[in-house]
C-alpha positions as CSV (number, residue, x, y, z in Angstrom):
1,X,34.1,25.1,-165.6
2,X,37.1,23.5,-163.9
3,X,35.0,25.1,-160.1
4,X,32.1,23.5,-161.2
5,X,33.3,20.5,-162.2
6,X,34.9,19.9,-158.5
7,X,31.7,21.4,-156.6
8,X,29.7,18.0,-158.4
9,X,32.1,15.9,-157.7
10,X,32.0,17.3,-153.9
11,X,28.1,16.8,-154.0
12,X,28.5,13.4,-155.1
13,X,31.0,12.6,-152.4
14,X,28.7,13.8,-149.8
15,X,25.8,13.0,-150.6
16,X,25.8,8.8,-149.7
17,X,27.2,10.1,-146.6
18,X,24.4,12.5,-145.1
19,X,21.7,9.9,-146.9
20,X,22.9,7.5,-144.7
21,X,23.3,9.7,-141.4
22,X,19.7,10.7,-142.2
23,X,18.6,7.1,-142.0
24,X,20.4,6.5,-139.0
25,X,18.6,9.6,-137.4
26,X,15.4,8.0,-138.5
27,X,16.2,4.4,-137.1
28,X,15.1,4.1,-133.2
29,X,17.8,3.1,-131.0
30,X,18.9,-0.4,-130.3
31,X,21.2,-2.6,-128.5
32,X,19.6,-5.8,-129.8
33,X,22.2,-6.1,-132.3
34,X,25.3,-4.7,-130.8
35,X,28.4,-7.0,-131.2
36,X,31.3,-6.4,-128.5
37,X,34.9,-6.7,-130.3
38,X,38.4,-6.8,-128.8
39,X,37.6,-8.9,-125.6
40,X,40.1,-9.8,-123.8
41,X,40.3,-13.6,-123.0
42,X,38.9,-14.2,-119.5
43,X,40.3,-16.1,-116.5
44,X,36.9,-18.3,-114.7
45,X,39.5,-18.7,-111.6
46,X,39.1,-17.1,-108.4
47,X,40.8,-14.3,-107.9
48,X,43.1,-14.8,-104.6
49,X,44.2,-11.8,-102.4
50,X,45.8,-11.6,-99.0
51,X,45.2,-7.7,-98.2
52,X,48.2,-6.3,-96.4
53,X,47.9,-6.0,-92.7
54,X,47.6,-3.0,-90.4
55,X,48.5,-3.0,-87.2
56,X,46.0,-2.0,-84.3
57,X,46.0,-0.8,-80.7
58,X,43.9,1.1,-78.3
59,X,45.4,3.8,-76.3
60,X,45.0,4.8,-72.9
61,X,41.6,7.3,-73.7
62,X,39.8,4.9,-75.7
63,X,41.2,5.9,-79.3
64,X,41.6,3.3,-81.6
65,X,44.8,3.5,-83.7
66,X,45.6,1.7,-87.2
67,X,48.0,2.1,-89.1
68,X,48.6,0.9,-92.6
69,X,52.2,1.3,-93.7
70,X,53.3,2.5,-97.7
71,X,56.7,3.9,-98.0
72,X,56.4,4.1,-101.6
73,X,55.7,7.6,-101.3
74,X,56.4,10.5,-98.3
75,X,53.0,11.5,-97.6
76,X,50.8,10.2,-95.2
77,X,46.8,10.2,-94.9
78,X,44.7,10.0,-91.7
79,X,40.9,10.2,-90.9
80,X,39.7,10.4,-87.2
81,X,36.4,8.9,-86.8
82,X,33.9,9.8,-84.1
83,X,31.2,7.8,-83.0
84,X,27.7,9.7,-81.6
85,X,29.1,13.4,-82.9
86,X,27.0,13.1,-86.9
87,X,23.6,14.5,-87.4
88,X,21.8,11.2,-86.2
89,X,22.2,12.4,-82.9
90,X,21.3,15.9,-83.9
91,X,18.7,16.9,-81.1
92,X,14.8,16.9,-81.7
93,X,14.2,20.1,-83.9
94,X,17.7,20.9,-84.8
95,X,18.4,18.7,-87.3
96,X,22.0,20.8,-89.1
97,X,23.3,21.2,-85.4
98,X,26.4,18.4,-85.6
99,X,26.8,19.9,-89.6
100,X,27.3,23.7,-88.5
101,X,29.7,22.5,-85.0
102,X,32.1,20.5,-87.3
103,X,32.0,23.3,-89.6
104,X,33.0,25.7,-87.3
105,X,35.6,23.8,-85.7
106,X,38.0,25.0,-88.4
107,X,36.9,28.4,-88.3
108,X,39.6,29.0,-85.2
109,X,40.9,27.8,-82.3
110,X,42.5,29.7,-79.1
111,X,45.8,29.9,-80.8
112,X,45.0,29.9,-84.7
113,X,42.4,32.3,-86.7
114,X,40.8,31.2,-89.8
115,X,42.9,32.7,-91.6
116,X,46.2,31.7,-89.9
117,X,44.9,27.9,-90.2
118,X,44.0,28.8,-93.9
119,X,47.5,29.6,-94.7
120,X,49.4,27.3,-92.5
121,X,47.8,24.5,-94.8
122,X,48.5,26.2,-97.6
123,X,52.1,26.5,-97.1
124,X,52.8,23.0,-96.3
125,X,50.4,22.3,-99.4
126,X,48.2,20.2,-96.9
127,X,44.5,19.3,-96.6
128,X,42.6,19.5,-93.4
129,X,38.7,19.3,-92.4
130,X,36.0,18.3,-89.9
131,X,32.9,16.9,-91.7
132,X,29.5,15.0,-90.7
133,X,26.1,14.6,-92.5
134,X,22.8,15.2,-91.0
135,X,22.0,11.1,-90.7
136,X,25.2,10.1,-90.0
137,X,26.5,8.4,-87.0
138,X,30.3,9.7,-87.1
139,X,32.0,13.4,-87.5
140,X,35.2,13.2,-89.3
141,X,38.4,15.0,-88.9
142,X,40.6,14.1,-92.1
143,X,44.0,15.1,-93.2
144,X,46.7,14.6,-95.6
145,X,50.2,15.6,-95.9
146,X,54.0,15.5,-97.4
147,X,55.6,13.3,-94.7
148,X,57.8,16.3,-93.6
149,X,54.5,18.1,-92.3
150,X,52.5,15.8,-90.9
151,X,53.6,16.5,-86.9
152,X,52.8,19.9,-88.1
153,X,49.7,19.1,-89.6
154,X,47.8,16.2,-86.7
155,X,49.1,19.2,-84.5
156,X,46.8,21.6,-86.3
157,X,44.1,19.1,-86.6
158,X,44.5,18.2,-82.4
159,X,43.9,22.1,-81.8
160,X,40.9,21.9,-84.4
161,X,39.5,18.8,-82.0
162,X,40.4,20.1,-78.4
163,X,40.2,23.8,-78.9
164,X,37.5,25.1,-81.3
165,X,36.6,29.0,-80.3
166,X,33.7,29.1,-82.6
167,X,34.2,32.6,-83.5
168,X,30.9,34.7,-83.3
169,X,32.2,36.6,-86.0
170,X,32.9,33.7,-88.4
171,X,29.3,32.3,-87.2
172,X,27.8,35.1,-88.8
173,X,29.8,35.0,-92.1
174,X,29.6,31.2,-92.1
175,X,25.4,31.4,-91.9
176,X,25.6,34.5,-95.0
177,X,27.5,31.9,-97.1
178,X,25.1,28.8,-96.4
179,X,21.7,30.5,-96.9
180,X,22.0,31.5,-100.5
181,X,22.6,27.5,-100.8
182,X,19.9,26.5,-98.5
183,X,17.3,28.4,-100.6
184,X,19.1,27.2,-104.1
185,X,18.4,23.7,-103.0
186,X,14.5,23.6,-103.6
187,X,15.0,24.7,-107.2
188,X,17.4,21.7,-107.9
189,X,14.6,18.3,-108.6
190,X,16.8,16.2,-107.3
191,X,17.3,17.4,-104.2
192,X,13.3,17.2,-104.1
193,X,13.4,13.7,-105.0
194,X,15.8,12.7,-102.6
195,X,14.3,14.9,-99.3
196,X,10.6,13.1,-100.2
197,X,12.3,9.6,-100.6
198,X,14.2,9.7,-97.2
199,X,10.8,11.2,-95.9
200,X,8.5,8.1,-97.7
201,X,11.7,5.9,-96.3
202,X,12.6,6.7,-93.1
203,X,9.7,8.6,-91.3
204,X,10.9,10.6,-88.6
205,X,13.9,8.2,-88.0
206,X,17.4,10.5,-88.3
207,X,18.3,8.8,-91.4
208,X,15.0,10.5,-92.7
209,X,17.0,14.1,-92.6
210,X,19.2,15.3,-95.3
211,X,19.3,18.9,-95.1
212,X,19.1,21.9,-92.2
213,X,16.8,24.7,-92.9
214,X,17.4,28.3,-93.1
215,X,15.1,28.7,-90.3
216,X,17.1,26.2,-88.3
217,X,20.4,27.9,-89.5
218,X,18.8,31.1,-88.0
219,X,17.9,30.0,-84.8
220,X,21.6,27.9,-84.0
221,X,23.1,30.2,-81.6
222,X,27.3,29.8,-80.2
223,X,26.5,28.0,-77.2
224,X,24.6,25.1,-78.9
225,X,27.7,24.7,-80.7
226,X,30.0,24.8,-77.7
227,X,28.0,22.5,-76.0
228,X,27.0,20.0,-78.7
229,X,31.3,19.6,-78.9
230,X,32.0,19.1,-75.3
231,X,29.0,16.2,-75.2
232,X,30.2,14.4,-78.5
233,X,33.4,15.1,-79.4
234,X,34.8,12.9,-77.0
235,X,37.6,10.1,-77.3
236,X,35.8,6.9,-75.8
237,X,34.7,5.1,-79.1
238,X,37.0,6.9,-81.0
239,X,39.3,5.5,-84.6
240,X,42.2,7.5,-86.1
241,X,43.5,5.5,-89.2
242,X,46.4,6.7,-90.8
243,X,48.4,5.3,-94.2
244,X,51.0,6.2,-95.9
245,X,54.7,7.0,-95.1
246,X,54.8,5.7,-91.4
247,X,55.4,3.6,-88.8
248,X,53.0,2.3,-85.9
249,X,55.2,3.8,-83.2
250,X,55.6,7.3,-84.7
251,X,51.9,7.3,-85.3
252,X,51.1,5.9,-81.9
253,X,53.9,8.9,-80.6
254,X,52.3,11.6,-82.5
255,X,48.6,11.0,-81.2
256,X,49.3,10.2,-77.8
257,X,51.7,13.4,-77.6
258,X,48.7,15.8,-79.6
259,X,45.5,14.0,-77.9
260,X,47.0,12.8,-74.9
261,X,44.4,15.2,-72.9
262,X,41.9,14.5,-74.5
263,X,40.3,12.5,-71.8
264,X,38.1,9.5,-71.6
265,X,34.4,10.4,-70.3
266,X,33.0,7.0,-70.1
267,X,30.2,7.2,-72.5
268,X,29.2,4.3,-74.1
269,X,29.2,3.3,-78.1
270,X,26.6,5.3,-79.6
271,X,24.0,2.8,-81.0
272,X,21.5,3.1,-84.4
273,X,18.3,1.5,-84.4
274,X,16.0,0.3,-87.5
275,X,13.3,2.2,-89.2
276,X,10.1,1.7,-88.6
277,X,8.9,-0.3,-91.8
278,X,7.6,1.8,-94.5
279,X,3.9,1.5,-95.5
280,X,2.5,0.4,-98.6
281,X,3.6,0.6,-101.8
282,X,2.3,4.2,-102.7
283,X,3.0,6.7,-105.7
284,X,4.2,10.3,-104.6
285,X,4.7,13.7,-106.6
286,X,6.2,16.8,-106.0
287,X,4.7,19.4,-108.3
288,X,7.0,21.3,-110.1
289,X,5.6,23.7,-112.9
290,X,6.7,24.0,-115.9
291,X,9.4,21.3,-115.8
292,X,10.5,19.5,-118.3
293,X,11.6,16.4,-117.5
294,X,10.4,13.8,-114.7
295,X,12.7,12.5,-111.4
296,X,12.4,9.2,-110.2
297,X,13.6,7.5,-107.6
298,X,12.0,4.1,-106.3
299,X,12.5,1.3,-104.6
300,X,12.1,-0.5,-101.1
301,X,13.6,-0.6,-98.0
302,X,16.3,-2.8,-97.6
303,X,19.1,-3.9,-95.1
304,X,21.7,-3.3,-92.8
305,X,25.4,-3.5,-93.6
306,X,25.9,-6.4,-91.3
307,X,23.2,-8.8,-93.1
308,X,24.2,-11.9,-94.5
309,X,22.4,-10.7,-97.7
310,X,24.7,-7.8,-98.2
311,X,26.7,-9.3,-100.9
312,X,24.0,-11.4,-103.0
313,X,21.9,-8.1,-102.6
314,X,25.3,-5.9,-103.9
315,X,25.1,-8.6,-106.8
316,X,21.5,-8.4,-107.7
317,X,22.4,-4.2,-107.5
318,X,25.1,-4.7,-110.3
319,X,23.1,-6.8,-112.1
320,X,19.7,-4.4,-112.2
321,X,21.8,-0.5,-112.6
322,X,25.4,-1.2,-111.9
323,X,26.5,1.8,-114.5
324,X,26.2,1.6,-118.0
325,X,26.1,-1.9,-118.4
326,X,23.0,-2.6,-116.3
327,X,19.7,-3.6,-117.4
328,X,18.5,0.3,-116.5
329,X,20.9,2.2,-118.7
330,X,20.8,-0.2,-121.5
331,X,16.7,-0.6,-121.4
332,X,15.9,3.1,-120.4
333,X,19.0,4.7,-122.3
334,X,20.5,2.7,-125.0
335,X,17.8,1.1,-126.0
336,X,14.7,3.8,-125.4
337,X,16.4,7.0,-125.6
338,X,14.4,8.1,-122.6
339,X,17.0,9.6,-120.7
340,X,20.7,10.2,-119.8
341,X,21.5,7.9,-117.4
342,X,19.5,5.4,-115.2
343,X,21.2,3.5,-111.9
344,X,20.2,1.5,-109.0
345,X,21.9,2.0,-105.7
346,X,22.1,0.0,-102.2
347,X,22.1,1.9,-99.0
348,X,23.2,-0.1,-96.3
349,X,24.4,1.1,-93.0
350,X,24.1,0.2,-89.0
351,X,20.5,0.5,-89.3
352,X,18.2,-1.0,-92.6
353,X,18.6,1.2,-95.4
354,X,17.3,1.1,-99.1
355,X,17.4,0.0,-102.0
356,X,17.0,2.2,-105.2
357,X,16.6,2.6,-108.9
358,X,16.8,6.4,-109.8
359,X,16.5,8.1,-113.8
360,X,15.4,11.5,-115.1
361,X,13.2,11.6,-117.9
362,X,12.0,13.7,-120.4
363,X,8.0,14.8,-119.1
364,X,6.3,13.5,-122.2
365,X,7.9,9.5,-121.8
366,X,7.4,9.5,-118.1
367,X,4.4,7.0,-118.3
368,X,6.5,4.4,-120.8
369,X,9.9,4.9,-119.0
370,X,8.2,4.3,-115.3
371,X,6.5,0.9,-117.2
372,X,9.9,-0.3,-118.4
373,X,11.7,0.4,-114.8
374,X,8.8,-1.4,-113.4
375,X,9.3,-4.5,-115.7
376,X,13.2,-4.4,-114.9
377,X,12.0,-5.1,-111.4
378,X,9.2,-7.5,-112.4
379,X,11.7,-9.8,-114.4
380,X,14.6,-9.8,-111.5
381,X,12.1,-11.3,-109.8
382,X,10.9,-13.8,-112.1
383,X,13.1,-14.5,-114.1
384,X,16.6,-16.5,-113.6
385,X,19.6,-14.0,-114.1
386,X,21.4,-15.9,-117.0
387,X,25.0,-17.4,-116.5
388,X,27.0,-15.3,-118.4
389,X,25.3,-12.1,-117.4
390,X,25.7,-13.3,-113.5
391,X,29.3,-14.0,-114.3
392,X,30.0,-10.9,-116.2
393,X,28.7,-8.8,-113.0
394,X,30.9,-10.8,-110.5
395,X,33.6,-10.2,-112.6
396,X,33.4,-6.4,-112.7
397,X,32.7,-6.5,-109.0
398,X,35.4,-8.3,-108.1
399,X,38.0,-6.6,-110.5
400,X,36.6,-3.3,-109.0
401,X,37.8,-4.2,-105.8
402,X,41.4,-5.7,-107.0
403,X,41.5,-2.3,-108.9
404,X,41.2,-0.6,-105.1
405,X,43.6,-2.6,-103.5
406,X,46.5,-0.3,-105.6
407,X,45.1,2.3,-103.0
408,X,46.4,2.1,-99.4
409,X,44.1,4.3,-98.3
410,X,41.5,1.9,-99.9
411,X,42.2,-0.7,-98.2
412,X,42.9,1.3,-94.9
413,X,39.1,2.5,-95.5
414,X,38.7,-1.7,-95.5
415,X,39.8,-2.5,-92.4
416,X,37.9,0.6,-90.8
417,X,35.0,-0.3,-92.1
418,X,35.7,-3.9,-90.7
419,X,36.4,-1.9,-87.2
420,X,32.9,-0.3,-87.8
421,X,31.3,-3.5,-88.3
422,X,32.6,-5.9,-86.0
423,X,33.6,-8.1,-89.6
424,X,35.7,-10.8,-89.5
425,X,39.3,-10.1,-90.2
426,X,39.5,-12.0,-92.6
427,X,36.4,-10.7,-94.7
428,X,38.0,-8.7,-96.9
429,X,40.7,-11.5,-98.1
430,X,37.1,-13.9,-99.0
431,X,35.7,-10.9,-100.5
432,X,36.2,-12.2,-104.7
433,X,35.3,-16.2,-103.0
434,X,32.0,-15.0,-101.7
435,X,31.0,-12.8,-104.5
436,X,32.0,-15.6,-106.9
437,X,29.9,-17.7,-104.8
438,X,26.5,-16.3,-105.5
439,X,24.1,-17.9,-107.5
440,X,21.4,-16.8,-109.8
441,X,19.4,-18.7,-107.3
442,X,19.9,-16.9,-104.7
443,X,19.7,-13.4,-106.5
444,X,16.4,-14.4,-107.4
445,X,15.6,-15.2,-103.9
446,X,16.9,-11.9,-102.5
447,X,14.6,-9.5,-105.5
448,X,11.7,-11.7,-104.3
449,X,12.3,-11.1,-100.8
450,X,13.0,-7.0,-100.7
451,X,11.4,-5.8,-104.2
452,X,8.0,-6.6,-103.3
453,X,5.6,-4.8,-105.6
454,X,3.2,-4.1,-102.5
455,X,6.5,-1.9,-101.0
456,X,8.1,-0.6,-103.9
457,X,8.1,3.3,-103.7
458,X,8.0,5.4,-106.3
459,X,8.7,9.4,-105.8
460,X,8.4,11.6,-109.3
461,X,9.3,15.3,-109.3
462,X,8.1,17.0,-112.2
463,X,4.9,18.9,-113.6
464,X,2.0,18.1,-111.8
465,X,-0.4,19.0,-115.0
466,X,1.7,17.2,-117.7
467,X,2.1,13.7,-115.8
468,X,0.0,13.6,-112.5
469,X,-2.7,11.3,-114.7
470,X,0.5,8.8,-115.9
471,X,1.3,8.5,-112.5
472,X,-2.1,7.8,-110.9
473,X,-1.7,4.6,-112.8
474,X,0.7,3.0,-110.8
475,X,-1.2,3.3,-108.0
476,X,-2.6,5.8,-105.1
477,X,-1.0,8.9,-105.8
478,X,-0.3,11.6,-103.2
479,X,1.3,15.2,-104.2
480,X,3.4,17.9,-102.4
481,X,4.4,21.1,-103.5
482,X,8.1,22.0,-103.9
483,X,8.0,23.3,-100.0
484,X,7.4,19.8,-99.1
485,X,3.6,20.6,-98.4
486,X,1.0,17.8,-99.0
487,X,-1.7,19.5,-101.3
488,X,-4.4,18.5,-103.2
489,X,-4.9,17.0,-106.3
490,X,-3.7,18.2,-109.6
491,X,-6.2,18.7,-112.4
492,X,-4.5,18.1,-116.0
């Protein structure tokens, strides 16, 4: 009796409890109500900063040196920036070229095997690599080390630079590694999503290309390596930045005494032009059976890094998808329960890039959640961002970026990007001043002038049977198979 009498009295207990989760499970989910406690009281004055100074030269082969110095800690971080050796200038048909050469650079030199350089890093506990992208404009050489290794270290990464071998052997096992990837990548939508966008985007600009073939993969051979390094690897329009636990003259001593052969070859500053403009607003699909969820990404092009809109347009960004406090992820998630996450981002480089909102959705909402990101976009353009939501946003943006400045290497990325741009040297320093600065005005302005609904974009991956006909209803739909092959239409 005494059992049974504490089983009721555990039934009772409970039972309040799962009657209310059970009407929470049937309430829809909403934000409309939520109340935000704990705030912490909120300063409305500018935030001043004065970014510590690097100091700059140019040595005698055209290298740019900066050096951003942090004794706080014995290591020391550098990244060598080369102009005109990234996939933009990958030649016609071998788009993966500049990828597989930097690659290979750190599979041996003429006095270091793979596996020597492998385990030389790995004793001194050091990181070392040469990386590019197939649309970008620089290759990268990048290290970091304990202060006690780094002549050891830039020494390494000088014989990467100057004296890559490009081991057939290593060629072969380096292509066996890639292609398994290489055919994984059409079974990931996203990837999809993103190779149709910069397609829709950028035509048959370089920024269009994001990813070699196998075929292409197949059909690099040595010497196309060899001779795509001698041509672009070279020190003219070079910048080596380095932070951390150093001086300017030892840095200036170590790169002169590891690159000081590295000759100048006269060759101008590789230059990026625009896209052609994309054409009208369109609706495109890639069919993929027997998913179950949508990809979206869409959006417009946009702008260069350089344009004085960059930072009302960065706003607007924050504003629209800035993480999970923009309208996106609270509309599309918080609110709708349509997905997982939903973002905008602004691609802005030497040439005009893009501006895009991206979600994935579960198939049977994709006609609802597409309507709601479309209204997002509608009301940025129509209607006035309110005060507190503009200053909430400039806020966040601007404590981001005080957050960063705790990282010299942040703020040595900074100042190379200012190198990069031609910025003023001052920019960074006005950086919270200008973002403050912006008005709802002229956010308004800016989603009126680059989200025009006659250019807005909108790529889906999903299956073609289940939401071809929701689609079609945002306007003239074409459709692709997952090959990237235009085919026709799909009957439901």
């Amino acid at each position: 009796m005494r059992r049974a009498s504490v089983v009721r009295l555990i039934v009772l207990a409970v039972t309040p409890f799962a009657l209310a989760v059970a009407n929470a499970q049937q309430a829809p989910p909403t934000t409309q109500a939520v109340v935000l406690k704990g705030r912490a009281p909120v300063s409305d004055k500018v935030l001043g900063v004065k970014l510590p100074r690097p100091r700059e030269g140019t040595l005698a082969n055209g290298v740019h040196l900066i050096v951003l110095e942090d004794h706080r800690a014995p290591q020391v971080t550098f990244s060598l920036q080369i102009p005109g050796a990234g996939g933009y200038f990958d030649p016609a048909g071998q788009t993966g070229l500049a990828t597989v050469t930097a690659a290979m650079m750190r599979e041996g030199t003429t006095t270091r095997t793979t596996v020597q350089i492998s385990e030389q890093l790995e004793t001194m506990a050091a990181g070392l690599s040469v990386n590019t992208g197939t649309s970008s404009l620089n290759a990268t050489v990048s290290g970091s080390a304990l202060t006690e290794h780094v002549d050891k270290l830039f020494d390494m990464a000088a014989d990467l630079l100057l004296h890559p071998t490009f081991p057939e052997e290593e060629f072969v096992k380096y292509r066996q590694r890639s292609l398994a990837g290489l055919n994984q990548q059409r079974s990931n939508p996203g990837f999809l999503a993103q190779e149709l966008w910069s397609k829709v985007m950028f035509g048959d600009h370089p920024a269009g290309r994001i990813s070699m073939t196998s075929a292409s993969l197949g059909a690099f051979t040595r010497e196309q390596l060899v001779e795509f390094h001698k041509t672009r690897y070279v020190p003219d329009n070079a910048v080596i930045a380095m932070s951390g636990d150093i001086t300017y003259a030892a840095a200036q001593k170590l790169v002169e005494s590891r690159l000081g052969t590295w000759a100048k070859t006269g060759t101008p500053m590789p230059m990026a032009s625009d896209p052609a403009a994309a054409g009208p607003g369109k609706v495109y699909l890639v069919d993929r059976p027997n998913s179950v969820q949508t990809n979206f990404m869409v959006g417009v092009q946009a702008i260069s890094r350089t344009d004085p809109d960059y930072n009302v347009m960065e706003l607007m960004n924050a504003v629209v998808g800035g993480g999970p406090t923009g309208r996106l992820f609270t509309h599309l998630r918080e609110e709708k329960g349509y997905t997982y996450g939903a973002y905008s981002g602004l691609q802005a480089e030497s040439f005009k890039g893009t501006w895009f909102a991206q979600t994935d959705v579960r198939s049977e909402v994709t006609e609802p959640a597409l309507t709601d990101l479309m209204e997002e976009l509608r009301l940025i353009r129509d209607v006035p961002v309110s005060s507190k939501e503009l200053q909430d946003k400039k806020r966040s943006l601007v404590a981001s970026f005080a957050l960063s400045l705790e990282s010299p290497q942040r703020v040595l990325n900074y100042y190379v990007t200012s190198w990069t741009y031609k910025l003023p040297a001052d920019y960074w320093d006005k950086y919270p001043a200008r973002v403050m600065g912006v008005t709802s005005k002229q956010v308004q302005a800016a989603a009126n002038k680059y989200l025009d609904p006659s250019k807005v974009q909108i790529i889906a991956v999903g299956d073609g049977k289940q939401v071809a006909a929701a689609l079609g209803k945002f306007g003239p739909l074409e459709t692709y198979d997952t090959e990237g092959k235009k085919i026709t239409a799909i009957v439901p």
